[in-house]
C-alpha positions as CSV (number, residue, x, y, z in Angstrom):
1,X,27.9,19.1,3.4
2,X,25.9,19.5,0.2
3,X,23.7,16.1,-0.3
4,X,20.8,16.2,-1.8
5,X,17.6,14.4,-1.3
6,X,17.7,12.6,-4.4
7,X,20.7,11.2,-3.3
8,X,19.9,10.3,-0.6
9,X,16.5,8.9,-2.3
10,X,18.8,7.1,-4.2
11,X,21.0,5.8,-1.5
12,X,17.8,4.6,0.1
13,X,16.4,2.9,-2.5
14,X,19.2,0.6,-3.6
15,X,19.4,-0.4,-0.2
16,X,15.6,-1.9,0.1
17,X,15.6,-3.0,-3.5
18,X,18.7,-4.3,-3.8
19,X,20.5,-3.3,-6.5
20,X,20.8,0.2,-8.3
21,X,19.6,-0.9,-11.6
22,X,15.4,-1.2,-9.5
23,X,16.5,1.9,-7.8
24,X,16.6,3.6,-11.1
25,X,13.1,1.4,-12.2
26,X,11.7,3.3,-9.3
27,X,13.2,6.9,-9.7
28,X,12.6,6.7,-13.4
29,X,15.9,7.3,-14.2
30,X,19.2,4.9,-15.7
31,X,20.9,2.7,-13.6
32,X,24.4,4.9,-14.2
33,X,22.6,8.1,-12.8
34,X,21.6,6.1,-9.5
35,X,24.9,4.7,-8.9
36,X,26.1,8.1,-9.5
37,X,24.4,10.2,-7.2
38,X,24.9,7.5,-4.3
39,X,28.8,7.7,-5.5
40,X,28.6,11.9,-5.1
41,X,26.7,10.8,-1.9
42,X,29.2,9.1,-0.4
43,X,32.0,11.7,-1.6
44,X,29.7,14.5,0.4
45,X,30.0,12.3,3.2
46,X,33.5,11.2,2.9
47,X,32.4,7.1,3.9
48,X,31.4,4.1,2.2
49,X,27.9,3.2,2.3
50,X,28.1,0.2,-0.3
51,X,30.7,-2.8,-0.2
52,X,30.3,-3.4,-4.0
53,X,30.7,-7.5,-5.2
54,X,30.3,-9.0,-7.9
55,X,26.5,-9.8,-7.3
56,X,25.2,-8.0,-4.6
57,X,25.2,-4.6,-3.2
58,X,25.8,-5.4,0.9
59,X,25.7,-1.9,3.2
60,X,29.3,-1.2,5.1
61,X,29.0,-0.6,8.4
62,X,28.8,2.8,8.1
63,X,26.2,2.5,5.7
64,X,23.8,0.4,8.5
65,X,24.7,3.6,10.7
66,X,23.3,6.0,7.9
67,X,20.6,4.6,6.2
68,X,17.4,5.2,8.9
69,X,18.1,9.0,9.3
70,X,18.5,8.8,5.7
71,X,15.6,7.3,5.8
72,X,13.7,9.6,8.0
73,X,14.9,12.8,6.4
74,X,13.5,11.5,3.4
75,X,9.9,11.1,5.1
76,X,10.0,14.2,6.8
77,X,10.7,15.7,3.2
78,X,7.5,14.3,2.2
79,X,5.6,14.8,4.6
80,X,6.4,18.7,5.0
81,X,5.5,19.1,0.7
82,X,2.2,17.4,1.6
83,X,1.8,20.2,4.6
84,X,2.7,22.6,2.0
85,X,0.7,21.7,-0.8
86,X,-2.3,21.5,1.8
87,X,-1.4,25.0,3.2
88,X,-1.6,26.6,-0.8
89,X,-4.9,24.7,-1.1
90,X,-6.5,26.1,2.2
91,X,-7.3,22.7,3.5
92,X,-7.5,22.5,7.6
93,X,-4.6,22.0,9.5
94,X,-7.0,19.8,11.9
95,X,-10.3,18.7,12.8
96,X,-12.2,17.2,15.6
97,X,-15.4,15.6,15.7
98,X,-17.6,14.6,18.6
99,X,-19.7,11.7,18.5
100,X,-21.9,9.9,20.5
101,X,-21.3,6.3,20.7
102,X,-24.3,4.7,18.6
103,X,-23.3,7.0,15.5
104,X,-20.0,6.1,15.7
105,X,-20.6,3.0,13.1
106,X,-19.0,1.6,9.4
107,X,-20.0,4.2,7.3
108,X,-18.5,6.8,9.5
109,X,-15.5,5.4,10.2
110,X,-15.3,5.1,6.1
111,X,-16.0,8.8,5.7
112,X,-13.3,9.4,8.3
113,X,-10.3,7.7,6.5
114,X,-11.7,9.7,3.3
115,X,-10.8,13.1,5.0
116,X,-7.2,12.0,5.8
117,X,-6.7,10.9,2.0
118,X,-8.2,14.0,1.0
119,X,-6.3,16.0,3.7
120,X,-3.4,13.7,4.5
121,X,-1.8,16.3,6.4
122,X,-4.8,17.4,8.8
123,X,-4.4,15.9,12.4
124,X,-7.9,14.5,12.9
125,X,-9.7,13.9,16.7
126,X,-12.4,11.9,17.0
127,X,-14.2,12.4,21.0
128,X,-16.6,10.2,21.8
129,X,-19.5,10.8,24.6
130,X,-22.8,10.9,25.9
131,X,-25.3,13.7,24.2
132,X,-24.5,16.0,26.5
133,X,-20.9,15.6,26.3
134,X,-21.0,16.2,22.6
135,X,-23.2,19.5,23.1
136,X,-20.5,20.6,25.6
137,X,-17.3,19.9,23.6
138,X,-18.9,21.7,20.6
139,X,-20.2,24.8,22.8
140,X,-16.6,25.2,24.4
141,X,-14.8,25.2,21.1
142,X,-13.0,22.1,21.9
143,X,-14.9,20.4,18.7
144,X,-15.4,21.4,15.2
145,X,-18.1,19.5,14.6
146,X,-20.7,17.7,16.7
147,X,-22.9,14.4,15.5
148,X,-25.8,13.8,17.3
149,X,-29.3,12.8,18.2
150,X,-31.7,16.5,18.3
151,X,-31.7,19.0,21.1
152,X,-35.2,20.3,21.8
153,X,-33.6,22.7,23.9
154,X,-30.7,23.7,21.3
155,X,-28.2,26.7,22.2
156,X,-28.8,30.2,20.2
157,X,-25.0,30.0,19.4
158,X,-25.1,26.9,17.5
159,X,-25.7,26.2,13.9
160,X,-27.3,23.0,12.8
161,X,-27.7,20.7,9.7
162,X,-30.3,17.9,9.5
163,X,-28.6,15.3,8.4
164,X,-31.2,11.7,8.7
165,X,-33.9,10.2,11.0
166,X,-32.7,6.9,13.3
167,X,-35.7,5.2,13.9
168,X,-36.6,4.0,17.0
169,X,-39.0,1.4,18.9
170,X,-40.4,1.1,22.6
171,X,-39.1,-2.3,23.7
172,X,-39.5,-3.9,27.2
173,X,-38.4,-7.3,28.9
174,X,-40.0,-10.1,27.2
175,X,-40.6,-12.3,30.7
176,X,-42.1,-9.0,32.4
177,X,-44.6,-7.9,29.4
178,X,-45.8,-11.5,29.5
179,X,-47.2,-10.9,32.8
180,X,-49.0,-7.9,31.5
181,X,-52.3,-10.3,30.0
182,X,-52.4,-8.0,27.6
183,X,-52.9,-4.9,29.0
184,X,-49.5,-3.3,27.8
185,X,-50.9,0.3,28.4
186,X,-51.7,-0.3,32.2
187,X,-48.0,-2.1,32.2
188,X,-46.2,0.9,30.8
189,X,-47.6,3.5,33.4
190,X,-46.8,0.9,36.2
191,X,-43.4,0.2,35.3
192,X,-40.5,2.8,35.2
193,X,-39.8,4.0,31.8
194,X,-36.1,5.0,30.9
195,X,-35.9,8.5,30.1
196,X,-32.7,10.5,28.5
197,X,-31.3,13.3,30.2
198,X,-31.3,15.6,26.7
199,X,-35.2,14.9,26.5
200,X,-37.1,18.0,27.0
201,X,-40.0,18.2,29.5
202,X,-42.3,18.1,26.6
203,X,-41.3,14.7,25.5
204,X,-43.9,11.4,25.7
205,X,-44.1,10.6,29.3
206,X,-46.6,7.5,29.9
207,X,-45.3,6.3,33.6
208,X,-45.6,7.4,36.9
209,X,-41.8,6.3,37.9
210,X,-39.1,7.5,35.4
211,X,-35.6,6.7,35.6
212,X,-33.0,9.1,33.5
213,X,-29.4,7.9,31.4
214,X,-27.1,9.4,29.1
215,X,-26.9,7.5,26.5
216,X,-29.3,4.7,24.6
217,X,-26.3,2.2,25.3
218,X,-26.8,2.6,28.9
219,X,-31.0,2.6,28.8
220,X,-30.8,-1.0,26.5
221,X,-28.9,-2.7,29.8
222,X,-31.3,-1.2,31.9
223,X,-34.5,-2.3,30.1
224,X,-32.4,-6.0,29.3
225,X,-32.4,-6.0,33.4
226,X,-35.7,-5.7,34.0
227,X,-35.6,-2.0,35.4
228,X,-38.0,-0.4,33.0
229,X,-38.7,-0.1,29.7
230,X,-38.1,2.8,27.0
231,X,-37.3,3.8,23.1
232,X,-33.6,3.2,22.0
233,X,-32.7,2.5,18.3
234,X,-34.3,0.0,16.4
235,X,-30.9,-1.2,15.0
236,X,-29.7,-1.6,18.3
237,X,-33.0,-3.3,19.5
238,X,-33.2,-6.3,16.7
239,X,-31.1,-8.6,17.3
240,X,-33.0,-8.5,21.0
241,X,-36.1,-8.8,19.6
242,X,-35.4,-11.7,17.2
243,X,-34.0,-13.6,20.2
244,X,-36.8,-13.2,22.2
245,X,-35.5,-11.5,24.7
246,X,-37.2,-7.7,24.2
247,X,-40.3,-7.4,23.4
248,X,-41.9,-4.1,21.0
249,X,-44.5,-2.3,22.7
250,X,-46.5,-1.7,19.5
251,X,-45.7,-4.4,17.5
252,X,-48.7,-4.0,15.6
253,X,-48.5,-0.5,14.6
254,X,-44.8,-0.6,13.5
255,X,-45.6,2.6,10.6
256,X,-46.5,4.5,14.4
257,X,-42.5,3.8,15.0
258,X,-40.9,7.0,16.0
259,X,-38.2,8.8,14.5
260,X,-35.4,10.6,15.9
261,X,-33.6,13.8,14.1
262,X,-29.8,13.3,13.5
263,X,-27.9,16.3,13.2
264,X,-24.8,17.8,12.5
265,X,-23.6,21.2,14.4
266,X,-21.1,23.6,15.0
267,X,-20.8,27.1,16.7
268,X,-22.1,29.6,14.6
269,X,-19.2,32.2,14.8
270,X,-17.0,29.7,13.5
271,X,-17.0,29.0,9.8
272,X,-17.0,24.9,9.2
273,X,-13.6,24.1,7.7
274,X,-13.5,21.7,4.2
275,X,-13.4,18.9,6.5
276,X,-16.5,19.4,8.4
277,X,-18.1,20.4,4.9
278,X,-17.3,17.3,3.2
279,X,-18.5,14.6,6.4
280,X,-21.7,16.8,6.2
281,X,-22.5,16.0,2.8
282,X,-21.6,12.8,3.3
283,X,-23.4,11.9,6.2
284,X,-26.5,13.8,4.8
285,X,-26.8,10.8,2.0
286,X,-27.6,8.2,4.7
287,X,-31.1,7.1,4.6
């Protein structure tokens, strides 16, 4: 057999629009051309794919049979000219980025679906885990690209890219700093305070009883128990705070809020592909 794909374009096309003459509105061509090439269609295949009435074009039977792996031929067609096209352009074939949780927001997931239009043939991975996850699937290779809060203890064979500061706040349990009378300092050291396990020994300790999580997901259900108290994200704190139900440690000195580095990194033996280049510059503009 010798079909073509424009005929069986054509074929295709009359059969979801109905009629050959918006088949040839979409192929850009005359109506006599379309019903051509699904008539030398239909001689290549030696069937019937139209019963052809007065008003309507109705599929035979054979025609049903045919028209999805028509269909799908057509599709894998396009898709392999994308993978071409990409392929002459050097664009990645695929990309994988690991994320911790909290950074996995809007504006991410927006830059995200801009690298499949951009590279609509790239397979992209998105992992999602704890800080130390993230380091881990990075250092192994198994990740392009990793998004994350700082390491103060960051490995030799990883490049980084500072990317924005996530501000943060010291919050507690409203009910349990009301029973401090005022002496928040005295409170702090009494009561545990939730630590991360990516925090390096240098970091602010202020209590004598610590208490260590993964993830500032994790540390806001503790302190919301009643377990401790600690620094997690000021986004993520708010709507707490404005309920009531956390209460800032310093709410008077808010400009003494700390901020925590956001960065972008990748293994420095491996070059970062187009894909990694563009979510770095993109992610760089958040302030």
């Amino acid at each position: 057999m010798a079909y073509t794909l424009e005929q069986l374009n054509a074929f295709a096309l009359t059969k979801e629009l109905g009629s050959f003459q918006k088949a040839a509105q979409a192929m850009g061509k005359h109506r006599t051309s379309v019903s051509a090439l699904v008539g030398n269609l239909e001689d290549e295949l030696n069937c019937e794919l139209f019963e052809r009435g007065s008003r309507s074009l109705e599929l035979t039977e054979q025609g049903r049979a045919l028209y999805q792996s028509a269909r799908s031929v057509i599709t894998e067609s396009q898709m392999f000219e994308t993978q071409v096209a990409g392929v002459i352009e050097g664009a990645p074939s695929d990309f994988t980025l690991a994320v911790v949780p909290i950074l996995k927001d809007t504006y991410l997931l927006r830059e995200m679906q801009r690298l499949t239009e951009r590279f609509p043939s790239m397979q992209l991975h998105v992992l999602t885990g704890d800080a130390e996850q993230v380091l881990n699937w990075v250092n192994k290779g198994q990740a392009d690209l990793g998004y994350a809060y700082d390491y103060r203890m960051f490995s030799q064979q990883l490049s980084r890219a500072e990317l924005y500061s996530l501000e943060t706040c010291l919050v507690g349990r409203a009910d349990k700093l009301d029973e401090a009378d005022q002496n928040v300092a005295a409170w702090m050291r009494a009561n545990t305070q939730i630590m991360y396990y990516y925090q390096s020994d240098d970091w602010q300790r202020t209590a004598h009883r610590f208490s260590y999580v993964n993830d500032p997901q994790t540390a806001l259900e503790l302190i919301l128990m009643g377990i401790g108290w600690g620094g997690i994200p000021y986004q993520m704190a708010r709507p707490y705070l404005d309920s009531g139900e956390l209460k800032e440690l310093q709410p008077s000195a808010i400009d003494k809020r700390e901020f925590v580095s956001i960065i972008g990194f990748w293994r420095s033996n491996m070059p970062l592909n187009p894909a990694a280049e563009q979510l770095l510059q993109a992610l760089s503009k958040i302030s």
